[in-house]
C-alpha positions in Angstrom: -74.8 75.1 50.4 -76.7 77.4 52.9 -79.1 76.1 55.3 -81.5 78.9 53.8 -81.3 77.3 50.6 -82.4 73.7 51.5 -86.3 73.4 51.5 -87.8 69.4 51.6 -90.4 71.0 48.5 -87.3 71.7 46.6 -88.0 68.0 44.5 -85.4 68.6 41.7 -82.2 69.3 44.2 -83.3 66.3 45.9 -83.4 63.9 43.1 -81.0 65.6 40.6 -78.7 67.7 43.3 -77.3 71.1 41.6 -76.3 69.3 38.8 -78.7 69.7 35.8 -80.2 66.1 35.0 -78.4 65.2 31.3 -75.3 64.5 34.7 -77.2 61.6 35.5 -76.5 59.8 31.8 -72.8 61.2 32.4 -72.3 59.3 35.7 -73.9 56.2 34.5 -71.0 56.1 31.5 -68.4 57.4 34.6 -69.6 54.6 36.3 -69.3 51.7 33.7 -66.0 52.9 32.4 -64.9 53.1 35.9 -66.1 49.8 37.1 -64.6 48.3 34.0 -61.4 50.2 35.2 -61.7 48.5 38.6 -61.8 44.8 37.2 -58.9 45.4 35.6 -57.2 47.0 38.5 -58.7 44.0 40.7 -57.4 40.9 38.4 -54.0 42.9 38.3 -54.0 42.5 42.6 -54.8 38.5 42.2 -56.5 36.0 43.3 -56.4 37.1 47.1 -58.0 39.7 46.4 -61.5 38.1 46.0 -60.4 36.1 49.1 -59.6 36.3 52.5 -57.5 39.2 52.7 -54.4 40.4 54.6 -54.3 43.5 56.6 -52.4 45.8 53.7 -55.3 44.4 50.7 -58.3 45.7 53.3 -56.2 49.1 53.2 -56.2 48.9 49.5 -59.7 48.0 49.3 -60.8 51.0 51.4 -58.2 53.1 49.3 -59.7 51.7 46.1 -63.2 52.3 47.2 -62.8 56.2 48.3 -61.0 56.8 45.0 -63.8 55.8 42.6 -66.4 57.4 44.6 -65.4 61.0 43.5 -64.8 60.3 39.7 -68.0 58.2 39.4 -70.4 61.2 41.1 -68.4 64.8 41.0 -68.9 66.7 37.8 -66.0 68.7 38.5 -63.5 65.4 38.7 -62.5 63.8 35.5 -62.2 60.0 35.3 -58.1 60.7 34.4 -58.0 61.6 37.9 -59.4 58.6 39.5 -57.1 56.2 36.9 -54.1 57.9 38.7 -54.9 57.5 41.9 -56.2 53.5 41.1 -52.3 53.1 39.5 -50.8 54.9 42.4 -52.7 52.0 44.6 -51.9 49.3 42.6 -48.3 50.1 42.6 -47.8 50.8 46.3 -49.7 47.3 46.8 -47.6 45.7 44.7 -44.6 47.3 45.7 -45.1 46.2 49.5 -46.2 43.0 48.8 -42.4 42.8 47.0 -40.4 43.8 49.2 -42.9 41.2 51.7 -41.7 38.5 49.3 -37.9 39.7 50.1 -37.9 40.8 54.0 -39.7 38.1 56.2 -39.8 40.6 59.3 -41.1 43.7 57.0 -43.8 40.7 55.8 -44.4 40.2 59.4 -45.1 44.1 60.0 -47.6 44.6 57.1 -49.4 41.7 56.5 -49.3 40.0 60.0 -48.4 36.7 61.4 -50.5 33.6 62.8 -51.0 32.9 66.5 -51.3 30.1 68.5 -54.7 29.5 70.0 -54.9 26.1 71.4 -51.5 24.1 72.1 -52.2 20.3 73.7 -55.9 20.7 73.9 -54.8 23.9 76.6 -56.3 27.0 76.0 -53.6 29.6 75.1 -55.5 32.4 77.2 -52.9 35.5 77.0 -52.6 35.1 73.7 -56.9 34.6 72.9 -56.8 38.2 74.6 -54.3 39.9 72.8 -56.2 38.6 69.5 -59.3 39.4 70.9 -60.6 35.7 70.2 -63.6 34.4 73.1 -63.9 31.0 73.9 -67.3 30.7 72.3 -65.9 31.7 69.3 -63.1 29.2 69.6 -65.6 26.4 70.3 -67.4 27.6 67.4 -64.9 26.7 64.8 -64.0 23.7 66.7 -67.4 22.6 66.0 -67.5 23.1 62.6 -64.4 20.6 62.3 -66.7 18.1 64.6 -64.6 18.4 67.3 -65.8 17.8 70.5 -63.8 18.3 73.2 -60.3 20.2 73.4 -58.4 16.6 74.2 -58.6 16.1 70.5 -57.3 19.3 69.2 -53.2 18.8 69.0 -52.7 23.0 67.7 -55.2 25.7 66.5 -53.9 28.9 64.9 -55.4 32.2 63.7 -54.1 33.0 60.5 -52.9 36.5 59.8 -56.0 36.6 57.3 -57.9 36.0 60.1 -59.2 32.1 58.9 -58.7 30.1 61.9 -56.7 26.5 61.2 -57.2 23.5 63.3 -54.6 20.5 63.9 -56.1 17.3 65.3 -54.1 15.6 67.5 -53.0 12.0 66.0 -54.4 10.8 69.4 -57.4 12.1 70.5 -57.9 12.0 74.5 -60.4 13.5 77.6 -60.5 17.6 77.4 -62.6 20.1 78.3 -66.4 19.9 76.0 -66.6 22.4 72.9 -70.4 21.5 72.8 -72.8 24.6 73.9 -73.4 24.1 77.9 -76.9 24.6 76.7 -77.2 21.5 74.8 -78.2 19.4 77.7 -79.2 16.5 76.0 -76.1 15.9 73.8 -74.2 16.0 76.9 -76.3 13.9 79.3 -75.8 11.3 76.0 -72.0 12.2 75.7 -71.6 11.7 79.6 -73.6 8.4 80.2 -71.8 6.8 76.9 -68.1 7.8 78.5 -69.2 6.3 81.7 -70.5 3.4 79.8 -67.3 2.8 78.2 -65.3 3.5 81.3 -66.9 2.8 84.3 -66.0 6.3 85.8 -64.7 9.9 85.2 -61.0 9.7 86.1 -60.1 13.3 84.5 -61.5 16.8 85.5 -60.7 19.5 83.1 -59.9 23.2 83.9 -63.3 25.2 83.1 -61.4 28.5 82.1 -58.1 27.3 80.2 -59.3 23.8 79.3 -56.0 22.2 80.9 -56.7 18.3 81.9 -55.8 16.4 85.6 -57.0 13.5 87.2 -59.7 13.7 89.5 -57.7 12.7 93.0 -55.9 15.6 92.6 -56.6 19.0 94.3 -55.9 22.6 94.3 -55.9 25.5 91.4 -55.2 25.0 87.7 -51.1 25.5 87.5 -52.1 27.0 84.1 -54.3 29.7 84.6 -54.6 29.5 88.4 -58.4 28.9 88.4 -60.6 26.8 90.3 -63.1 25.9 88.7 -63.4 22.1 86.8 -65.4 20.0 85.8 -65.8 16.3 84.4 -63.7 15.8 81.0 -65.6 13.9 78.4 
């Protein structure tokens, strides 16, 4: 369309477009056949589908939502077009998830692999980068398993659907707090009930990486060659 043609009193182009109006019955049947189409095409994918999905389902989502677009809304694309394209999908999904099933490092190259986050109540900090995982966020599904400190966290992995999975360790021990720094209160209590308990913070725990040593004991973290501690609780 030319710029010379589009005028904001022009009410009927912008409510019915070029198309006459009897096209907006015909893309409200496009649209139910299609969407009925899409269940269908949907149930055939499985469950993960309407889950947590891998990186080569997002792909087919996207796919699967730029090919009904066009058939639902174009007067000059038929539905029999869009119904290819949605098989064409479908079978390139399922193809690759086949050949997934069959070829662990092909499996690895489309649909990911998990990483490890946390090993020993340590920060894995290399690998947090690479993933593009912050601490805060870390803490933050720590919390949700009511886990306090890192010292009771034996392994946490981020799944290749991106869920994050937390191992406690069978014995928990002193790490680094998950708790907001904010929270003053629930520390102050946290603090004066460990000191309670045993008479005096032994352990000082690495600030950046989370790794644990006793407080007699100088010098930089020999994990991540920081500084910077604090008490462990």
């Amino acid at each position: 369309m030319k710029k010379e043609e589009i005028h904001l009193e022009d009410i009927q182009r912008i409510l019915f477009g070029e198309a006459p109006p009897i096209f907006l019955l015909e893309v409200f049947i496009r649209t139910v056949l299609t969407y009925i189409i899409l269940l269908f095409v949907i149930r055939w994918l499985g469950k993960r589908m309407s889950g947590q999905v891998t990186i080569m389902e997002m792909a087919v989502m996207l796919t699967l939502g730029a090919i009904v677009s066009t058939p639902m809304q174009v007067p000059e694309r038929g539905i029999l077009q869009g119904v290819i394209l949605l098989l064409c999908a479908v079978g390139f999904q399922r193809g690759i998830s086949l050949l997934a099933f069959y070829n662990h490092k092909f499996e690895n190259f489309t649909q990911g692999k998990p990483s490890m986050l946390v090993k020993d109540g340590v920060m894995q900090l290399e690998q947090m980068q690479e993933d593009r995982i912050s601490r805060q966020q870390l803490f933050a599904e720590l919390r949700k398993e009511n886990i306090h400190n890192l010292g009771a966290v034996e392994r946490v992995y981020l799944e290749a659907s991106g869920l994050i999975s937390v191992f406690k360790a069978p014995k928990p021990k002193m790490g680094l707090m998950t708790l907001p720094p904010d929270d003053k209160e629930i520390l102050e209590a946290l603090g004066s009930e460990h000191k309670s308990n045993n008479g005096e913070v032994v352990l000082m725990a690495c600030l950046n990486c989370g790794m644990v040593k006793p407080q007699s004991t100088d010098g930089s973290c020999h994990d991540c060659g920081k500084d910077n501690w604090i008490n462990a609780k």
